[in-house]
MARVEXVEX-219393 format. One record per residue: residue number from 1; chain; x, y, z of N, C-alpha, C in turn. Coordinates in steps of 0.1 Angstrom, whole numbers, always signed. Example, Ala and Ser with C-alpha at 12.3 -4.5 7.8 and 13.67 -1.06 7.14 Angstrom:
# MARVEXVEX-219393
+-----+------+-------+-------+-------+-------+-------+-------+-------+-------+-------+
! pos ! unit !    nx !    ny !    nz !   cax !   cay !   caz !    cx !    cy !    cz !
+-----+------+-------+-------+-------+-------+-------+-------+-------+-------+-------+
!   1 !    A !  +132 !   -57 !   +78 !  +123 !   -45 !   +78 !  +132 !   -33 !   +78 !
!   2 !    A !  +128 !   -22 !   +71 !  +137 !   -11 !   +71 !  +129 !    +0 !   +79 !
+-----+------+-------+-------+-------+-------+-------+-------+-------+-------+-------+
# end
This chain:
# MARVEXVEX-219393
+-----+------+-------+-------+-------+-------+-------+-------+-------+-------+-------+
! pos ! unit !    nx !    ny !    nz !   cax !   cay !   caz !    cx !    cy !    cz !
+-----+------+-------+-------+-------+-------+-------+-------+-------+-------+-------+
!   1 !    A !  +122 !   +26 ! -1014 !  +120 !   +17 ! -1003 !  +109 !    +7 ! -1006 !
!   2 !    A !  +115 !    -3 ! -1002 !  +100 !   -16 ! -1006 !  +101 !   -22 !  -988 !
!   3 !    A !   +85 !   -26 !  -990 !   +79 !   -31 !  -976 !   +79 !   -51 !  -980 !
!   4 !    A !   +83 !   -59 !  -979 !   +83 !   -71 !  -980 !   +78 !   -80 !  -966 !
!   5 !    A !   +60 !   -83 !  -969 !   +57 !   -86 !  -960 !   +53 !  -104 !  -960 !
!   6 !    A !   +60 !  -111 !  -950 !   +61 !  -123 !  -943 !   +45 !  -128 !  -935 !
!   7 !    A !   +47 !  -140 !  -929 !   +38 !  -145 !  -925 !   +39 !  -135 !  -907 !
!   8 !    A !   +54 !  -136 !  -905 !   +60 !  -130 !  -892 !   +64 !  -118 !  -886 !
!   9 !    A !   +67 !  -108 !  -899 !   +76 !  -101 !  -897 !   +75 !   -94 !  -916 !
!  10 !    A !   +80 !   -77 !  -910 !   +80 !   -70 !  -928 !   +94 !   -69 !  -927 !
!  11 !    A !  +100 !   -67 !  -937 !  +113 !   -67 !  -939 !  +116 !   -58 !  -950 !
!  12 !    A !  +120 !   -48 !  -944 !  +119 !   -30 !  -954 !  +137 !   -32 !  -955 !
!  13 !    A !  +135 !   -30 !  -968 !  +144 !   -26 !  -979 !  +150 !   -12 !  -988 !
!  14 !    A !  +158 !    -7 !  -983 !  +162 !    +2 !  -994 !  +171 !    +2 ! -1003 !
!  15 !    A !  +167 !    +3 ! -1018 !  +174 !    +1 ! -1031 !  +167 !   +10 ! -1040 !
!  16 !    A !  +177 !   +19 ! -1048 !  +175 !   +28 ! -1059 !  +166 !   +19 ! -1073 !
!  17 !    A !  +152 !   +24 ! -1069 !  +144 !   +12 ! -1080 !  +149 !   +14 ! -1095 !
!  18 !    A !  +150 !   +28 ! -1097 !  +162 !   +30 ! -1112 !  +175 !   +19 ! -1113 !
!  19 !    A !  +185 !   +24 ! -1104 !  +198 !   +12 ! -1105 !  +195 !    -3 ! -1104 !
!  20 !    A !  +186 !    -4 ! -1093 !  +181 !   -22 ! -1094 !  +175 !   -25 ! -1107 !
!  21 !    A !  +170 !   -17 ! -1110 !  +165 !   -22 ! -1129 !  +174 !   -27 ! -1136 !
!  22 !    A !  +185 !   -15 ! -1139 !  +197 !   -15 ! -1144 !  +206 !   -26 ! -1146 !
!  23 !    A !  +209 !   -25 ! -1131 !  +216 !   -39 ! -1126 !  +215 !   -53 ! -1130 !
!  24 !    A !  +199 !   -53 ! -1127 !  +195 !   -66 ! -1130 !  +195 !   -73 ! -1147 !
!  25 !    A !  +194 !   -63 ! -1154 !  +194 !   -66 ! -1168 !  +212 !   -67 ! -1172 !
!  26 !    A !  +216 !   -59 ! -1162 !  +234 !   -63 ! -1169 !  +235 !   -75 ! -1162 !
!  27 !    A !  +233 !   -83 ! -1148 !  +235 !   -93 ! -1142 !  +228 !  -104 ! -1151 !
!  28 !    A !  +213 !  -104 ! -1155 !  +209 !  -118 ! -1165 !  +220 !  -116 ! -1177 !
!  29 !    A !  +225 !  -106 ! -1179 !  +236 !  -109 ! -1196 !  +245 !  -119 ! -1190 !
!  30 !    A !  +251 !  -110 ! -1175 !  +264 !  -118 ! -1173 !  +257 !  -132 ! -1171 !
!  31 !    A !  +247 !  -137 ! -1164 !  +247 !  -153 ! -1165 !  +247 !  -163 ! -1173 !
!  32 !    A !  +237 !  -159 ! -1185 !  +236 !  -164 ! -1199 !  +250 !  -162 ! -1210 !
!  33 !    A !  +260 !  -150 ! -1205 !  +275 !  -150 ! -1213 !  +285 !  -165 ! -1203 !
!  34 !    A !  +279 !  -163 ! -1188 !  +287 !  -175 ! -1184 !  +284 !  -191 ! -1186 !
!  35 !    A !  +271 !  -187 ! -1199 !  +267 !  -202 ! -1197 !  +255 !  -209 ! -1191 !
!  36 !    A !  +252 !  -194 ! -1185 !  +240 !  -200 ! -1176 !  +227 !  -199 ! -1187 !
!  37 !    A !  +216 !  -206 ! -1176 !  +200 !  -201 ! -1186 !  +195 !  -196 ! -1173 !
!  38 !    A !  +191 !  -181 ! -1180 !  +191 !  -170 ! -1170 !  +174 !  -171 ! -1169 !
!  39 !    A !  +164 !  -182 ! -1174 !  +150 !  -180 ! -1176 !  +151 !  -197 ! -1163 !
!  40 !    A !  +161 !  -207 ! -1162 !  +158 !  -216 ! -1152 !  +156 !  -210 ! -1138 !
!  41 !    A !  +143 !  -221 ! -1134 !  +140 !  -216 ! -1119 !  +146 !  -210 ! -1108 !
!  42 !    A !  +157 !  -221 ! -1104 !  +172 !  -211 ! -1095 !  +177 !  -199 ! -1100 !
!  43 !    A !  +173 !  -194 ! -1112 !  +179 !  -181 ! -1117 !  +168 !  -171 ! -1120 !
!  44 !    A !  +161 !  -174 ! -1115 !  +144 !  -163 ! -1123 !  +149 !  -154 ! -1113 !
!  45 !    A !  +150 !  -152 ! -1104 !  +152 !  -138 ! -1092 !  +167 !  -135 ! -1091 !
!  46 !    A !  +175 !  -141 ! -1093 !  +189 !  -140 ! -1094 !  +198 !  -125 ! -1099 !
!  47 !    A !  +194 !  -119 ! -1109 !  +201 !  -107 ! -1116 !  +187 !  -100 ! -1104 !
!  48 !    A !  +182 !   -98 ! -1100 !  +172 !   -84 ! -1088 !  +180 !   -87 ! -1075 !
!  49 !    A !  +186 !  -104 ! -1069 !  +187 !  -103 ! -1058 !  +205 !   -97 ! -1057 !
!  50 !    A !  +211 !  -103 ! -1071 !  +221 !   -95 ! -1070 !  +223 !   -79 ! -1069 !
!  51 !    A !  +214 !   -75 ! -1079 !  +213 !   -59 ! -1083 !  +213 !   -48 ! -1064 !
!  52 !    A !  +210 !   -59 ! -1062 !  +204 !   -56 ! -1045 !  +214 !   -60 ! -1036 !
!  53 !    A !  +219 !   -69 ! -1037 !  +232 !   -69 ! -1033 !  +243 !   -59 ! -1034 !
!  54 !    A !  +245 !   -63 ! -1042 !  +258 !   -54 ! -1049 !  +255 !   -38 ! -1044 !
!  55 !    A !  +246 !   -32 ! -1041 !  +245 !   -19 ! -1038 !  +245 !   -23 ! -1021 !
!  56 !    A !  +236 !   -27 ! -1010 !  +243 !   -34 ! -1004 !  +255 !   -35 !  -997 !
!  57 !    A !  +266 !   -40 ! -1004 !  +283 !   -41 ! -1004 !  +289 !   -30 ! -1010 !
!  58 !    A !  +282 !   -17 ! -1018 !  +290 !    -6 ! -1019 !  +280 !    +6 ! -1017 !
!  59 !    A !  +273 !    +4 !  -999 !  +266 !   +14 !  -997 !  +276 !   +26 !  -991 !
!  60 !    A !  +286 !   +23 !  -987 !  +296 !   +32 !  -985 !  +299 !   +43 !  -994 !
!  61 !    A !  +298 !   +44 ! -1007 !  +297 !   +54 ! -1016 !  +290 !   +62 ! -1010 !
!  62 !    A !  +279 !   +65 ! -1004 !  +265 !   +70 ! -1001 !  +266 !   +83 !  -989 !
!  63 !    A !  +279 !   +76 !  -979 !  +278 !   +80 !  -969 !  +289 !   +90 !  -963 !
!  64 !    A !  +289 !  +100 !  -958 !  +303 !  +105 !  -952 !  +309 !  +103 !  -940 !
!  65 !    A !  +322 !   +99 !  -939 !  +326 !   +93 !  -925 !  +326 !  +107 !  -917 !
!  66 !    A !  +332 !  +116 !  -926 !  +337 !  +129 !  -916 !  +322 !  +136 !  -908 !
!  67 !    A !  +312 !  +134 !  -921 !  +299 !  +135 !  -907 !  +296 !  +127 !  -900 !
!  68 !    A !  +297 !  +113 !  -899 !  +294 !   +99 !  -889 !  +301 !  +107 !  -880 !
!  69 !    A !  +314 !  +113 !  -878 !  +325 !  +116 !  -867 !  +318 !  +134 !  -861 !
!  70 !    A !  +314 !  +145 !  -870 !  +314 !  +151 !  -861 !  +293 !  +150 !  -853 !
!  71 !    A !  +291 !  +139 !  -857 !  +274 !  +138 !  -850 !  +278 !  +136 !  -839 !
!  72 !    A !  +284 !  +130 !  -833 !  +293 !  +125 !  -818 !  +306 !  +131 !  -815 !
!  73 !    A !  +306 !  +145 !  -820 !  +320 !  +150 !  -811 !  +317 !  +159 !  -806 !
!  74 !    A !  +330 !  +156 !  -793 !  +321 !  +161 !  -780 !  +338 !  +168 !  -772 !
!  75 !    A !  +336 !  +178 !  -765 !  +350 !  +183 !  -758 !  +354 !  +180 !  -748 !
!  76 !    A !  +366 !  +174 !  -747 !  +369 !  +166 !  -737 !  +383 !  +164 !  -734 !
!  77 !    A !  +389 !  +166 !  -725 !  +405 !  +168 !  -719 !  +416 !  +158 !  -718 !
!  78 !    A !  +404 !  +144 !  -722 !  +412 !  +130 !  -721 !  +421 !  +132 !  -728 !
!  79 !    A !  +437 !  +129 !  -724 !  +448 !  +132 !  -735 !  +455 !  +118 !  -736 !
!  80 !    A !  +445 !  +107 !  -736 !  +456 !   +94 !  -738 !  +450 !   +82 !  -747 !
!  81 !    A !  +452 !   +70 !  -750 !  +448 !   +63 !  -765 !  +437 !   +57 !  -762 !
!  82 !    A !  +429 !   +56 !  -771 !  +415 !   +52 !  -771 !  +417 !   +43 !  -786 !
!  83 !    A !  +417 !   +31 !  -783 !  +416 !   +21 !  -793 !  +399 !   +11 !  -795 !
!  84 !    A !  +399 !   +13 !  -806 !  +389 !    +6 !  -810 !  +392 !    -6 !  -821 !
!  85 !    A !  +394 !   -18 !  -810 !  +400 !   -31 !  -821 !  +392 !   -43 !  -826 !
!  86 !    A !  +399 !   -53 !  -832 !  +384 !   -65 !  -837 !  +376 !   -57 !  -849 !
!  87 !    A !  +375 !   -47 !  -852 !  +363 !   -43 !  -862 !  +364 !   -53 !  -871 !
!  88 !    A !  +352 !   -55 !  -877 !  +353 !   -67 !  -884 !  +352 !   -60 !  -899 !
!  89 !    A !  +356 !   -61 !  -909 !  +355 !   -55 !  -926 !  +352 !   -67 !  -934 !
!  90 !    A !  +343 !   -59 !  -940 !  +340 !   -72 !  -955 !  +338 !   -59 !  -962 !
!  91 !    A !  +351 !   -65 !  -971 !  +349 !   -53 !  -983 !  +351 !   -57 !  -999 !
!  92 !    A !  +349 !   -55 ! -1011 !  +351 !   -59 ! -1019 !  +364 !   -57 ! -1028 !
!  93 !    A !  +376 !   -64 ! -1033 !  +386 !   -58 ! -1042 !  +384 !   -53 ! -1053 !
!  94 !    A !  +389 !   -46 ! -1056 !  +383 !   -31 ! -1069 !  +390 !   -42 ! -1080 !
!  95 !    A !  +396 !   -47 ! -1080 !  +404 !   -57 ! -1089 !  +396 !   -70 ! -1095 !
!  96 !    A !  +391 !   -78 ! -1090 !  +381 !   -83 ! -1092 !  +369 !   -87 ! -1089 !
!  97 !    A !  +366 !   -75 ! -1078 !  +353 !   -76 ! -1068 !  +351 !   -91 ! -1065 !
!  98 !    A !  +361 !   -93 ! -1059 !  +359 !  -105 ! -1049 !  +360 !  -101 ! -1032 !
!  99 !    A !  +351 !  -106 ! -1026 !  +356 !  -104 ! -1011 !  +373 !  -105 ! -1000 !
! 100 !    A !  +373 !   -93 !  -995 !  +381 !   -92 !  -986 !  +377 !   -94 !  -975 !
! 101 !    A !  +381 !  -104 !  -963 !  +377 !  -103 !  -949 !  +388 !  -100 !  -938 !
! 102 !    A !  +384 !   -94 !  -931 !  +397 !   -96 !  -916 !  +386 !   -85 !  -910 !
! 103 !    A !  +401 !   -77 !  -899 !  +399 !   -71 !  -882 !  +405 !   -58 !  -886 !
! 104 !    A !  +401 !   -46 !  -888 !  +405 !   -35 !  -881 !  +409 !   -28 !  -866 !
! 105 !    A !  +422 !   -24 !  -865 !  +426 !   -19 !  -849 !  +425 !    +0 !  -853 !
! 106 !    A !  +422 !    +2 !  -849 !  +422 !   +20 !  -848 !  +425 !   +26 !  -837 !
! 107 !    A !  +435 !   +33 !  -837 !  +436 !   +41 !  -823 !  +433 !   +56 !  -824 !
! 108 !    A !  +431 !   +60 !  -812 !  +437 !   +82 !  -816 !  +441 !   +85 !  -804 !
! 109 !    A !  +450 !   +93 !  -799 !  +451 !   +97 !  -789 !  +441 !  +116 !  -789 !
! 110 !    A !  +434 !  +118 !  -785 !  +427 !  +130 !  -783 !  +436 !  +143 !  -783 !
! 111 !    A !  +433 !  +153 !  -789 !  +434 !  +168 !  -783 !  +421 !  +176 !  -782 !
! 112 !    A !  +418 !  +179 !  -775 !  +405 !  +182 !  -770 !  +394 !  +180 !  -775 !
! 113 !    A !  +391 !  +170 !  -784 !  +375 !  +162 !  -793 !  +378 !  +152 !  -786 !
! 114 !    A !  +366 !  +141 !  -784 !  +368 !  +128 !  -787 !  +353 !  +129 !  -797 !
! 115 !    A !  +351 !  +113 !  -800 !  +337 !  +111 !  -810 !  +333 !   +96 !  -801 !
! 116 !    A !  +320 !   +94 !  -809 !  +318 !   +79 !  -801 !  +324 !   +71 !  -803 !
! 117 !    A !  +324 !   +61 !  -795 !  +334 !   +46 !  -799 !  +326 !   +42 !  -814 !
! 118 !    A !  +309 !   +41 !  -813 !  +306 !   +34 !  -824 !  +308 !   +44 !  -839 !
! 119 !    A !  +314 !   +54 !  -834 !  +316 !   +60 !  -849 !  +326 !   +58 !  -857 !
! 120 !    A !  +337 !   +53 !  -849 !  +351 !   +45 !  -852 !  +350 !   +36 !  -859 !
! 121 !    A !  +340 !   +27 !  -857 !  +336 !   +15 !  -863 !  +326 !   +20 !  -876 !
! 122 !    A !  +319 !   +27 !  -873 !  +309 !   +33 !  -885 !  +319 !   +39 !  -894 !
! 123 !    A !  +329 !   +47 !  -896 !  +341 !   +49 !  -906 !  +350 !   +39 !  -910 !
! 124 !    A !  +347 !   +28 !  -903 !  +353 !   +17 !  -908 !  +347 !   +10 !  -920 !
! 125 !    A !  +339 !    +7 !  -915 !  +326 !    +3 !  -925 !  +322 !   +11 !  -938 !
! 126 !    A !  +320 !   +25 !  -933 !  +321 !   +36 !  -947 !  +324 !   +34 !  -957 !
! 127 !    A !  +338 !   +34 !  -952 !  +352 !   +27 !  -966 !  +356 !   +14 !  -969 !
! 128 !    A !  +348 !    +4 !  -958 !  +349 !   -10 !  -962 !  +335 !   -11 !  -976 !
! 129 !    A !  +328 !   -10 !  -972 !  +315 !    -7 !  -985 !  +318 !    +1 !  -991 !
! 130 !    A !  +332 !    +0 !  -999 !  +330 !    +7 ! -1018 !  +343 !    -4 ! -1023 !
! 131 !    A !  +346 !    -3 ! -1029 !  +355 !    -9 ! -1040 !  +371 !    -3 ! -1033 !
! 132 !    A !  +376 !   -11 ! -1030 !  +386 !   -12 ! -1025 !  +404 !   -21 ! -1028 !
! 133 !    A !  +413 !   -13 ! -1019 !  +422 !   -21 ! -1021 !  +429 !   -18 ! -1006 !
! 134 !    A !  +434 !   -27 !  -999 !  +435 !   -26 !  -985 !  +450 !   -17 !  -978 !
! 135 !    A !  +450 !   -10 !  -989 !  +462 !    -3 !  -979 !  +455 !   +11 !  -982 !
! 136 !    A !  +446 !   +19 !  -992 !  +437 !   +28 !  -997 !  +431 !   +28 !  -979 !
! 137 !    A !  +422 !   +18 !  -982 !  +410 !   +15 !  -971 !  +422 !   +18 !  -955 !
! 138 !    A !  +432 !   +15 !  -954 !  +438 !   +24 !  -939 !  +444 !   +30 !  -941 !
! 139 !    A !  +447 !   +41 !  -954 !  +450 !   +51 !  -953 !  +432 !   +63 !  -947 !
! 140 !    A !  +424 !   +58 !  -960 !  +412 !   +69 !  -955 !  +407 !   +69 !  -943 !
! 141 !    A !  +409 !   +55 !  -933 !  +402 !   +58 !  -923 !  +406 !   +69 !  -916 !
! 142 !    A !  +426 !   +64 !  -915 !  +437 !   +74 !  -906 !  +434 !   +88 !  -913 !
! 143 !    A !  +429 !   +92 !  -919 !  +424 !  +106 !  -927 !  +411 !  +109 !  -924 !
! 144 !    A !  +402 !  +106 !  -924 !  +389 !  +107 !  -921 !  +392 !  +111 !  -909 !
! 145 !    A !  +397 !  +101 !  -894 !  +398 !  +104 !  -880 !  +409 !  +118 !  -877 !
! 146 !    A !  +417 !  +121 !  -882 !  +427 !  +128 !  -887 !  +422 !  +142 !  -890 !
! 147 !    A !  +417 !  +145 !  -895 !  +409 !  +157 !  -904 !  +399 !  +163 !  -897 !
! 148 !    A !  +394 !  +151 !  -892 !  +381 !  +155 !  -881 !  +378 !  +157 !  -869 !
! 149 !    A !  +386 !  +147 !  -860 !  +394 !  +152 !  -847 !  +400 !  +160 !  -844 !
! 150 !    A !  +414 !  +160 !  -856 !  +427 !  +167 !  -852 !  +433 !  +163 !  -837 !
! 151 !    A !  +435 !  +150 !  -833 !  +443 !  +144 !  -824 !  +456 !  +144 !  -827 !
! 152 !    A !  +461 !  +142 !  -813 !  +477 !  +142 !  -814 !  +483 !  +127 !  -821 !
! 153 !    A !  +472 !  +122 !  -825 !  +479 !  +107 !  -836 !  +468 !   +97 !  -836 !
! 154 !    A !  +471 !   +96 !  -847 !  +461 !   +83 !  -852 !  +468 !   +73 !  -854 !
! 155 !    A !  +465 !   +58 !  -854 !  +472 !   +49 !  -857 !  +462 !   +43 !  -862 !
! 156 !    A !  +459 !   +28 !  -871 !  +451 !   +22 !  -877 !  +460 !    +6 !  -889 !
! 157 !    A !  +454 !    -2 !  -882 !  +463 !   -12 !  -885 !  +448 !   -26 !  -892 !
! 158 !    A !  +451 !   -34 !  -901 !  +442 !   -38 !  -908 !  +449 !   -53 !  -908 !
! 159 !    A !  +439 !   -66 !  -906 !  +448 !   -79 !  -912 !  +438 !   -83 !  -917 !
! 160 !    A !  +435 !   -85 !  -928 !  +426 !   -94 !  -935 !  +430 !  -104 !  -949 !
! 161 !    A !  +423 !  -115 !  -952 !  +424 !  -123 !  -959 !  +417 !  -120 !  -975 !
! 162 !    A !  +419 !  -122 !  -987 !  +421 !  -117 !  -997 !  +414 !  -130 ! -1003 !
! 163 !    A !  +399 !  -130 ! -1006 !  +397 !  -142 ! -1015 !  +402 !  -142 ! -1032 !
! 164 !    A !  +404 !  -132 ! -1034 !  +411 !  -129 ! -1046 !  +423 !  -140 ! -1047 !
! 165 !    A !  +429 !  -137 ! -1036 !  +442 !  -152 ! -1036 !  +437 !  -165 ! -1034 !
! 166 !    A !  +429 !  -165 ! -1028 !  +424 !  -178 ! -1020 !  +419 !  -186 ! -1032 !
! 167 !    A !  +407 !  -183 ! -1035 !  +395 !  -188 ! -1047 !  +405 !  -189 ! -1059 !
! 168 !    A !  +413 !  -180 ! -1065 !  +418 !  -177 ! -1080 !  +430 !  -178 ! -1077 !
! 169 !    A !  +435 !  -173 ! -1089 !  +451 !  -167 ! -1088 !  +462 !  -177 ! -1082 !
! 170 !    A !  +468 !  -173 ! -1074 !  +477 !  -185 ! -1066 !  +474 !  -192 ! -1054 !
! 171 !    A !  +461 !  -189 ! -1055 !  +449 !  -199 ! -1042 !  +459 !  -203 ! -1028 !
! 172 !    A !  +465 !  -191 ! -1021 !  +468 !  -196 ! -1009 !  +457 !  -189 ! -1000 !
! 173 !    A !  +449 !  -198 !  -993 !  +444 !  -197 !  -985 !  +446 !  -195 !  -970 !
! 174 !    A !  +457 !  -194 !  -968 !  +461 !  -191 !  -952 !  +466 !  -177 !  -949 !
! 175 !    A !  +469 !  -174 !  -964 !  +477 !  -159 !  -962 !  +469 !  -148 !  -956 !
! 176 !    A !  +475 !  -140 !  -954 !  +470 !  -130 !  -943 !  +475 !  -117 !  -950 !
! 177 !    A !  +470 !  -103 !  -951 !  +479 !   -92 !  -955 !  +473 !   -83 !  -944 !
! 178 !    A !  +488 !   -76 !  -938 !  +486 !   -67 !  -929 !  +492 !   -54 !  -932 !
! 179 !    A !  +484 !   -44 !  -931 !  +487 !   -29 !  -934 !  +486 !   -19 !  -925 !
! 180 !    A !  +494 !   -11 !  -926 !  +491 !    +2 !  -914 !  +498 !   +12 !  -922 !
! 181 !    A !  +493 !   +20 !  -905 !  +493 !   +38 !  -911 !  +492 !   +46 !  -898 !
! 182 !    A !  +505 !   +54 !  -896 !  +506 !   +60 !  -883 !  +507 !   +76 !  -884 !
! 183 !    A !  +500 !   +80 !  -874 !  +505 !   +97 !  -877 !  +506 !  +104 !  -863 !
! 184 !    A !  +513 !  +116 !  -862 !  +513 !  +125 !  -855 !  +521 !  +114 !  -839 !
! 185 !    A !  +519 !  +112 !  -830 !  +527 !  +107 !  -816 !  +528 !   +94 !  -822 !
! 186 !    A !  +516 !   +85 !  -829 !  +519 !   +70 !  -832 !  +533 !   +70 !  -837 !
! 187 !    A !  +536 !   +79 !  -845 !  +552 !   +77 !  -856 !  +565 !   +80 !  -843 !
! 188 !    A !  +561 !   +83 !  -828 !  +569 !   +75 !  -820 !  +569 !   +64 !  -821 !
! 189 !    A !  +583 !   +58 !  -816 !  +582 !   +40 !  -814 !  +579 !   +38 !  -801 !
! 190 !    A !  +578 !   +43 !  -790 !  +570 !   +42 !  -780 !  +559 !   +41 !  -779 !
! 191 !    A !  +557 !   +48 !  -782 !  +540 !   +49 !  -786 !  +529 !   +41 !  -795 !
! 192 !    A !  +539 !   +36 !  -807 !  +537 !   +29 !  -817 !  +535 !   +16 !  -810 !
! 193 !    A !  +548 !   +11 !  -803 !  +553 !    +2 !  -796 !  +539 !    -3 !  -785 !
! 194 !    A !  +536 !    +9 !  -781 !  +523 !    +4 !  -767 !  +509 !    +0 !  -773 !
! 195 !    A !  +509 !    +7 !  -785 !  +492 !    +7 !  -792 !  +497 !   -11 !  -800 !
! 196 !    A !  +509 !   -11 !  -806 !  +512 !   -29 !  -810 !  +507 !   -39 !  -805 !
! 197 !    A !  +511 !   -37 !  -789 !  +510 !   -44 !  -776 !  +496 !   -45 !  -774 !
! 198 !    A !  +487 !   -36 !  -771 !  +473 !   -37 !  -766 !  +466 !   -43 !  -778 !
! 199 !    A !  +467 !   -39 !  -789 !  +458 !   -48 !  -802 !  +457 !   -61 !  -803 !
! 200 !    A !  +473 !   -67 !  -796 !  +482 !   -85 !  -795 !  +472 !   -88 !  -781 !
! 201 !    A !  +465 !   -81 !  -772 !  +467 !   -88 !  -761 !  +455 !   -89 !  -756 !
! 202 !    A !  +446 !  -102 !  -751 !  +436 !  -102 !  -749 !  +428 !   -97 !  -737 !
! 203 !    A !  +420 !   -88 !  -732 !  +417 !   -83 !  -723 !  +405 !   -86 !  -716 !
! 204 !    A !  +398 !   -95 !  -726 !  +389 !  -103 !  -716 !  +380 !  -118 !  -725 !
+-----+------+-------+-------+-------+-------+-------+-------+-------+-------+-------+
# end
């Protein structure tokens, strides 16, 4: 942990001082193999602020969703859907660690657990911070909530934008990729059908 203190305000940091070493010496190779000069002023802190980064965007390795879920479960009789939608993901593609952005929708219907709303979101984020590829990232969440509740259905649905396409490759920038993953009542189409509807519809 480092204390970084301002004229205003400290601003505490934690990074593995072993790995940020590390990092930083493979990050100056990569800028000097791109061309760069890794000793000019704009780049003197560049390979540490990345090193720091980069762990940062795959703090998720670190963490377990299935404990985030049972710190806040609690017994409870409610037997109907509880959605938690909008989650926002920034995750990286395992392909060429470029950023993924969009919205996570998650639903569960209860059998006698529920957990907190914010821990729905906190398993979101889990698995958004590691190296990813977006249909992986909504399968684990529907398994993490799945495993750990044991509700009568989870549903979990994902739209995000792929800079991998955007920036490189065949650069469309408007595309969208959407994924899901239904289990237990969701894999009714009634059911499936009502959780569709509430994600589409704005409620305030």
């Amino acid at each position: 942990m480092a204390t970084k203190k301002t004229k205003n305000y400290a601003k505490v940091e934690e990074f593995d001082p072993k790995a940020t070493e590390e990092l930083s010496v493979h990050y100056r190779e990569v800028l000097r193999l791109i061309g760069e000069n890794p000793d000019r002023e704009g780049l003197l802190k560049t390979p540490l602020r990345v090193a720091k980064a980069i762990q940062f965007l795959t703090q998720g390795y670190a963490l377990d969703p299935k404990e985030i879920l049972n710190s806040a479960k609690f017994r409870e009789e409610y037997r109907e859907m509880v959605i938690v939608k909008d989650i926002e993901i920034y995750s990286l593609c395992e392909h060429h660690m470029v950023p993924f952005i969009g919205k996570a929708h998650v639903a569960y219907i209860p059998d006698k657990y529920i957990t907190g709303l914010s821990k729905i979101a906190r398993v979101v984020d889990i698995y958004a911070r590691r190296l990813q590829v977006q249909e992986r990232l909504t399968m684990q969440i529907k398994d993490a909530i799945n495993e750990t509740l044991r509700p009568l259905g989870v549903a979990v649905v994902i739209e995000a934008q792929h800079l991998c396409m955007a920036m490189r490759g065949v650069q469309k920038q408007n595309s969208v990729t959407t994924t899901s993953d239904f289990t237990g009542a969701f894999e009714r189409d009634k059911t499936r059908a009502e959780f569709l509807h509430l994600i589409g519809t704005r409620l305030h």
